[in-house]
N, C-alpha and C positions, 0 to 999 in steps of 0.2 A: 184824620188827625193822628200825627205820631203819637203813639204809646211812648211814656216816661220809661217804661221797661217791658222787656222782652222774655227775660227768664227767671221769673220768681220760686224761689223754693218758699212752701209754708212748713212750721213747727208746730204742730199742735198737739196739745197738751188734752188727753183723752177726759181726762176726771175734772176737768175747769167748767164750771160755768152752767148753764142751763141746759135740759135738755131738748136742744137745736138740729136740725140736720145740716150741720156743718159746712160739709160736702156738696150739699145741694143746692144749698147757697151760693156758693163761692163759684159752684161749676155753671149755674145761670150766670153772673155777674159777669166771669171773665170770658164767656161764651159769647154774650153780648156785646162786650168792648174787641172781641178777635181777638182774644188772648189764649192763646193754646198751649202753649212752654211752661206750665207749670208742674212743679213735682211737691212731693208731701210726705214728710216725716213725721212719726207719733214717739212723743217721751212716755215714759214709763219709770224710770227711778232718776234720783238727782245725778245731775250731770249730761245727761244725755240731752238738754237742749245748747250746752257751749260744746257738745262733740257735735252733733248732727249741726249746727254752724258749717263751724270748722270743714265740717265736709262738704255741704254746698259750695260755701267759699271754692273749694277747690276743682270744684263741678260746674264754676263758672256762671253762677249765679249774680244776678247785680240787683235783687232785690231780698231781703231775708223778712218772711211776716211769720205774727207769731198771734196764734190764739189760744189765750191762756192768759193765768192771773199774772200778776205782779214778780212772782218768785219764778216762775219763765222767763218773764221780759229779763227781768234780770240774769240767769243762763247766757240765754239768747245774745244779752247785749254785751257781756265778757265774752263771747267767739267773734265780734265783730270791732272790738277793740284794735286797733292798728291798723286795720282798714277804712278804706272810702265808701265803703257795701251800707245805700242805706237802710233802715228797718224800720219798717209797717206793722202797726199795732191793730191787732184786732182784736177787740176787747173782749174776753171771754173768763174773766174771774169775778170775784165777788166784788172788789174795790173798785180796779180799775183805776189805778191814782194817775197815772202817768196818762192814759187816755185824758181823763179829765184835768191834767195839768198842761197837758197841748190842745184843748178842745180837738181832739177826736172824737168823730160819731161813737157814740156806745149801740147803736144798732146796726149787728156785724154786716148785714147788705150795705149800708151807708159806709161802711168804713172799708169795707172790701173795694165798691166805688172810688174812694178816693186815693186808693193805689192806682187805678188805672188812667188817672187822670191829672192829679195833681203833679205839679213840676216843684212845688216849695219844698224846701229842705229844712229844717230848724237843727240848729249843733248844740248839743245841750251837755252840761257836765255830768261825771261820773264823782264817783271817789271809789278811794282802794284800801283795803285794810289789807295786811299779809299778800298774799298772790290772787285776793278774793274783789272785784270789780263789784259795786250796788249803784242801785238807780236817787233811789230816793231818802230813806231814810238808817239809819240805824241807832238801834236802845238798846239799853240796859231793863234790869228788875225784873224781868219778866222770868220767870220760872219756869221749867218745860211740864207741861201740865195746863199751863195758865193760858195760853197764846190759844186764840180765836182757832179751834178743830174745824176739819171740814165739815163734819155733824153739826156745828153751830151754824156755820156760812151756811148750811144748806137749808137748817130752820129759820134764822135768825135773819141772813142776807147781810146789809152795813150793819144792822142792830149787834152784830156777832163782836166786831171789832170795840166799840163801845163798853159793853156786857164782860169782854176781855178784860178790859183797863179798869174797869169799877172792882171787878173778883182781885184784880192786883192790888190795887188801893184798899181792898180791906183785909186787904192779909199780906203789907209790905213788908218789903223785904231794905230798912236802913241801909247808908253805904254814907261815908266819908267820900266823896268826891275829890280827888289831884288832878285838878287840866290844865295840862299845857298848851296854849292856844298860840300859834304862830312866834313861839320860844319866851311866853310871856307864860308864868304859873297863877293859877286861880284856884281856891277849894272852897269844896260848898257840901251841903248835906243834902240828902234826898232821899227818893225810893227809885229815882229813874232819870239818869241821863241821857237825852235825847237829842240825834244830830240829825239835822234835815237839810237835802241838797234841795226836794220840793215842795210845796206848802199842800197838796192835796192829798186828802186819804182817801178820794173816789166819792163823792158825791158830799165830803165833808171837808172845806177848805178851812183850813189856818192864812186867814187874813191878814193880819198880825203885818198891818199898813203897806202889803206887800213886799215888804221885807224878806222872802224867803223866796230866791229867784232861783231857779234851776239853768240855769246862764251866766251868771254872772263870776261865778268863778270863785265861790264864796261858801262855807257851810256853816249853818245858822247851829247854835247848840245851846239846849234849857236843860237845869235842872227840874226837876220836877217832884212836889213834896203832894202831900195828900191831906194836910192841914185845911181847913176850912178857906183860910182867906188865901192861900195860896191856890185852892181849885176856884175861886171867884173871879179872883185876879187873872187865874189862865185862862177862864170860860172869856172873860170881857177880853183880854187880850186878842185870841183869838178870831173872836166875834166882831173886831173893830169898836167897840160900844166907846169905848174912853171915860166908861164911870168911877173905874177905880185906878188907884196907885198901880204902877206894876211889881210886883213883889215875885215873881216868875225869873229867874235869872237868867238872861240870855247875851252871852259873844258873839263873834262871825269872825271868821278865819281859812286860812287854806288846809295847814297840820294841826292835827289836833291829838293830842297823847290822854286817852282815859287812864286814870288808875282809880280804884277801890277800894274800901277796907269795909267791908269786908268785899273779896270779887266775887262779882254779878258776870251773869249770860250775857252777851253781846247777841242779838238778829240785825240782819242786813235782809230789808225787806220781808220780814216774814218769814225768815228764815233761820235756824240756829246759827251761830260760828264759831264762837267758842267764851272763853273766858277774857277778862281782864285782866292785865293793861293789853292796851290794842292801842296803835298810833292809826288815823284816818289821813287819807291825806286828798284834797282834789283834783282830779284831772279835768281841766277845763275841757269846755268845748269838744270832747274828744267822740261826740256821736251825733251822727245823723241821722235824724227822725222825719218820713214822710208826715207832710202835716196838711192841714187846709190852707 
């Protein structure tokens, strides 16, 4: 049977994930499919997963896999922007969102597997703030201090990210929300502006009547308040339940312009970027994901 591909570079991300023999894995799997052409680069400070792209790319690679959380994937998939190079996830962080928003195996021999085999492609949207490409999501409120530490993922696991947002919630941080959504303006109050390109946080989906597609060319954006009937309202939301009103403010758009009063932290995936106002904007379809 022809192999989908011939010269894969992996990116992995040394401090992600459990501890697995990586290596040893990966060197059964593609041993057993006759796959020999692979090479392997380790990150070590931010940035070095959209360089060591970059570089395969130019090494003439035609598959880019990446084991590591979320804030790699995301590296990874800004050096692969402008090409047809597609990108194999091997789930190796705490979340995992994007695994779980392609159903991707999360057990890395199953997912290492379906590079060697599968031929599907799925193209799925990005967005871009400033010169900065993310996958999935980006918020506001969060304070640096506040955001899920590796110390927490490593005790905590998904419980980390949860345990995050309740410590924000009882020590918000207000903001006057100005959005400009597709040249239309909207304000709203809150603790936390939240724009999502996919509905998964890794084993915790926002259902939210499938409304948050990661394909469609569209980003979903809430307010977010910490008021009693407004966490009811987003818990049922979420959860599909349809018991309550929704009182959760949510658009969908392509540009989206935040401003603040007072200005809040922006993260794109778990990641810092900077302050507010930040304009989002979507890039459709502009990645290719091996998938089942």
């Amino acid at each position: 049977m022809t192999r989908p591909f011939e010269k894969i570079h992996l990116i992995i991300n040394p401090a992600a994930g459990a501890d697995v023999p990586v290596l040893s894995i990966l060197n059964t799997v593609f041993q057993r499919h006759g796959l020999l052409d692979w090479q392997v680069s380790l990150t070590h400070r931010t940035g070095d997963g959209t360089r060591l792209t970059q570089a395969a790319l130019a090494q003439g690679a035609d598959l880019i896999a990446v084991y590591g959380g979320d804030g790699t994937l995301m590296e990874v998939a800004n050096g692969l922007l402008g090409t047809d190079v597609p990108l194999g996830i091997l789930p190796g962080g705490t979340g995992n969102a994007m695994a779980f928003e392609l159903n991707i195996p999360r057990v890395l021999e199953d997912a290492a597997e379906l590079l060697c085999y599968s031929t599907n492609r799925r193209r799925i949207d990005m967005a871009q703030i400033g010169g900065q490409a993310f996958m999935l999501r980006a918020y506001t409120g969060l304070r640096v201090g506040q955001q899920a530490s590796r110390e927490m993922k490593e005790r905590f696991g998904l419980l980390a990210y949860p345990i995050a947002t309740m410590q924000m919630l009882a020590d918000p941080e207000y903001a006057t929300f100005r959005l400009t959504i597709d040249g239309q303006p909207f304000t709203g109050e809150g603790v936390s502006c939240v724009i999502l390109n996919g509905e998964s946080l890794g084993g915790i989906d926002f259902f939210l009547d499938s409304m948050v597609q990661v394909d469609d060319g569209l980003l979903d954006v809430f307010i977010i308040n910490n008021d009693i009937q407004s966490l009811i309202s987003m818990a049922d939301e979420f959860l599909n339940l349809g018991l309550f009103e929704r009182t959760v403010p949510h658009w969908q758009g392509r540009v989206i312009t935040i401003e603040s009063n007072p200005p809040q932290t922006v993260w794109l995936d778990g990641e810092m970027f900077g302050p507010t106002p930040v304009t989002i904007t979507t890039l459709p379809q502009v990645l290719r994901v091996v998938v089942p």
